[in-house]
C-alpha positions in Angstrom: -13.1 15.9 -46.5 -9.7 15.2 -44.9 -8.0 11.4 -45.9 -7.5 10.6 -42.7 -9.3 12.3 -40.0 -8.4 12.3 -36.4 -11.1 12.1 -34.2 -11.5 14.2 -31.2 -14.4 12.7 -29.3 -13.7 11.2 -26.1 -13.9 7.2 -26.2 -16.4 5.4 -25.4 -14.1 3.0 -23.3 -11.1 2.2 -22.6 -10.9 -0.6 -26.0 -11.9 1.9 -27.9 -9.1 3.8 -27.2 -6.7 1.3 -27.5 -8.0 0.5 -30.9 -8.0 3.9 -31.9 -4.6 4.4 -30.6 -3.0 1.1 -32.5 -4.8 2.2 -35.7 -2.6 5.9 -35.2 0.2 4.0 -34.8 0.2 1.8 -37.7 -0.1 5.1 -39.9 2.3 6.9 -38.3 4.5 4.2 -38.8 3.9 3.5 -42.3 4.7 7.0 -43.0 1.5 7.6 -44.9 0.5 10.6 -43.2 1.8 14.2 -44.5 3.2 16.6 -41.8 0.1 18.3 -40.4 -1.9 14.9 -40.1 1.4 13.4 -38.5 1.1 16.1 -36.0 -2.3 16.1 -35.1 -2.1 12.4 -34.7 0.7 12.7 -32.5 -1.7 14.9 -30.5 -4.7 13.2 -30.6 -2.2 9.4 -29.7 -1.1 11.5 -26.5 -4.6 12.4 -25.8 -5.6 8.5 -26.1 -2.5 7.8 -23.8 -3.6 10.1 -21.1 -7.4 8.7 -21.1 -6.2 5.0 -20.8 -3.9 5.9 -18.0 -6.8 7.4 -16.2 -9.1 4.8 -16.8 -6.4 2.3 -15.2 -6.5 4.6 -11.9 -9.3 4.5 -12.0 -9.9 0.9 -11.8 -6.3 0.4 -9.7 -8.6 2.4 -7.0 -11.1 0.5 -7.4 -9.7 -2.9 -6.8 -7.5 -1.4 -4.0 -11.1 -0.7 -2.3 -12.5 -4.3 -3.2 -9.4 -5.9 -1.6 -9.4 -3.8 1.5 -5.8 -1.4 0.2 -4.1 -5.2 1.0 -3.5 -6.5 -2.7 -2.6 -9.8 -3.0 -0.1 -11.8 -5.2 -1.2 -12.7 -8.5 -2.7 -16.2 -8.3 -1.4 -17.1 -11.7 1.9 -17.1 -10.6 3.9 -20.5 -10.6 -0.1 -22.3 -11.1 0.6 -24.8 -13.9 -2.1 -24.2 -16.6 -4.5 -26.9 -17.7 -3.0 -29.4 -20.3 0.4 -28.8 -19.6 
């Protein structure tokens, strides 16, 4: 069996990916992977990549629908937080 597999189910949710995805990165950057892992990482990171963007779309659409296409400034702009 493989040391470090690279999974190629589709996530279960958008924080799974990004887990996944940080967890590629942090071997990839460590440098522990040989060439052919380092590769297939590289693919399976893009994959990850391209799943989170949809899933952001996704919900960008949705919320475009809640708020009737008119989105509104962010609230939390210039609001002083509590305790400050």
């Amino acid at each position: 069996m493989p040391k470090n597999p690279i999974s190629e189910k589709q996530p279960a949710s958008f924080e799974e990916a990004m887990d996944e995805l940080e967890q590629l990165v942090a071997q990839m950057e460590a440098g522990s992977l040989p060439l052919e892992a380092s590769v297939a990482a590289y693919q399976r990171g893009s994959a990850l990549v391209k799943f989170c963007g949809a899933q952001l779309d996704r919900v960008d659409a949705q919320v475009k629908v809640l708020e009737g296409e008119m989105l509104k400034p962010f609230a939390g702009e210039g609001v002083v937080e509590a305790g400050e």
